[in-house]
C-alpha positions in Angstrom: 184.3 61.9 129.5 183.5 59.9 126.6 185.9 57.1 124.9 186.4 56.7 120.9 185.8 53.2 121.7 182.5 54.1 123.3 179.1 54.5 121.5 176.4 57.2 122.3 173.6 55.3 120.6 172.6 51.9 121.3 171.3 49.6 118.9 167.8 48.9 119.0 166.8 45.3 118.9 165.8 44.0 115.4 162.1 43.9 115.3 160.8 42.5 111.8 162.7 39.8 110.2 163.0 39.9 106.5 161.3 37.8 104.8 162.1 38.3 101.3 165.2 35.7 101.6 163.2 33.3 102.8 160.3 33.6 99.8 163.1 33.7 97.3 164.3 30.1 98.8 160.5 28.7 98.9 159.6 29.6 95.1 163.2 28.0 94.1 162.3 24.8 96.4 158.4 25.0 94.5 160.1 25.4 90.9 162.3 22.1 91.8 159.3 20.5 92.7 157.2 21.0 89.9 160.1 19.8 87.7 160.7 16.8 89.5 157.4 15.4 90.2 156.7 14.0 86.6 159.9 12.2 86.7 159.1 10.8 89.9 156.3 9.3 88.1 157.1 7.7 84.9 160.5 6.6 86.9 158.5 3.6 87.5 158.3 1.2 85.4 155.4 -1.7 85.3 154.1 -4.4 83.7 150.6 -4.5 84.2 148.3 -7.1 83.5 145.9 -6.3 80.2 142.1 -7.8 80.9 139.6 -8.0 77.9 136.8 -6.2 77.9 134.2 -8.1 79.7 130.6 -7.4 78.9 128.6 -4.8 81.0 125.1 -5.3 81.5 122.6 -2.2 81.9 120.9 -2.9 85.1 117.3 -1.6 85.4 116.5 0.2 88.5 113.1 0.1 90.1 111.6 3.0 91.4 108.8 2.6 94.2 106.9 5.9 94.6 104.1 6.7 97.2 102.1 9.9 96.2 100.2 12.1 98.5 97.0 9.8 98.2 98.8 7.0 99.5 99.0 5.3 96.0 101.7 3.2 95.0 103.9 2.7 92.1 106.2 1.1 90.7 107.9 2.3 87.7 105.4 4.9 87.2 102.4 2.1 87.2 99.8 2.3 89.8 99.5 -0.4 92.3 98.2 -1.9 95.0 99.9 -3.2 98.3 99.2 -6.4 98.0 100.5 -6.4 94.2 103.4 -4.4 95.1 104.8 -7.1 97.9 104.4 -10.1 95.2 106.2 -8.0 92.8 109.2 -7.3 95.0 109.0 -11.2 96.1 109.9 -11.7 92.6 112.4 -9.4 91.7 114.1 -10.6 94.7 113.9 -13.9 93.6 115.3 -12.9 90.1 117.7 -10.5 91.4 118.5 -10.5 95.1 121.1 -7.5 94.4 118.7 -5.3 92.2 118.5 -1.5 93.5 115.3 -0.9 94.1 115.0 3.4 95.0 112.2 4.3 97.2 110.7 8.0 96.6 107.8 9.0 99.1 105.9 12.6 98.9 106.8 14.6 102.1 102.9 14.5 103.3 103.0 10.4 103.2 103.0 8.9 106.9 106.2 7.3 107.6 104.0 4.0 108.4 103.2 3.4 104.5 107.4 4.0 103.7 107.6 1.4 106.2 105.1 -0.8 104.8 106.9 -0.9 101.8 110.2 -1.1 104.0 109.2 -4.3 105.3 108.0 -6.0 102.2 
């Protein structure tokens, strides 16, 4: 014989946990966030150090190209080896930092690029 006290069914064990609580408290947290975070920023207050405008100089890049032939140039004029290590002798010597971009065609040997390389 069967209780009141007792139950004929037994409770199943919760299997999903609800998620919507826990969405509702991330969107509030995000909201606070994106309130606070521009205060957060201009809370600080600085004195920084004004510079004048110094002058900027336009440097002029050389380009060294080596076509399929085996011709070299620089800065779309043709010449030859010999010309083209005096002329990088002196723009090192005028510039040492001057960027000096090196295009070869993709049927070039690798031994004229490092020809050049090694001027």
């Amino acid at each position: 014989m069967q209780t009141q006290f007792e139950r004929e069914e037994l409770q199943a064990p919760l299997s999903e946990i609800n998620m919507t609580p826990l969405v509702d408290v991330m969107l509030v947290l995000l909201v606070i966030f994106l309130v606070t975070a521009p205060v957060i920023n201009s809370a600080i207050n600085l004195n920084l150090p004004q510079e004048a405008a110094s002058e900027i100089t336009e440097e002029k890049i050389v380009a060294i190209s080596i076509n399929k032939d085996g011709q070299y140039f620089i800065n779309d004029r043709a010449i030859s080896f010999d010309e083209l290590s005096n002329e990088l002798s002196a723009i090192a010597k005028n510039n040492p930092k001057q960027h000096i971009h090196l295009r070869a065609d993709a049927d070039v040997a690798y031994s004229k690029v490092s020809h050049v390389l090694a001027a």
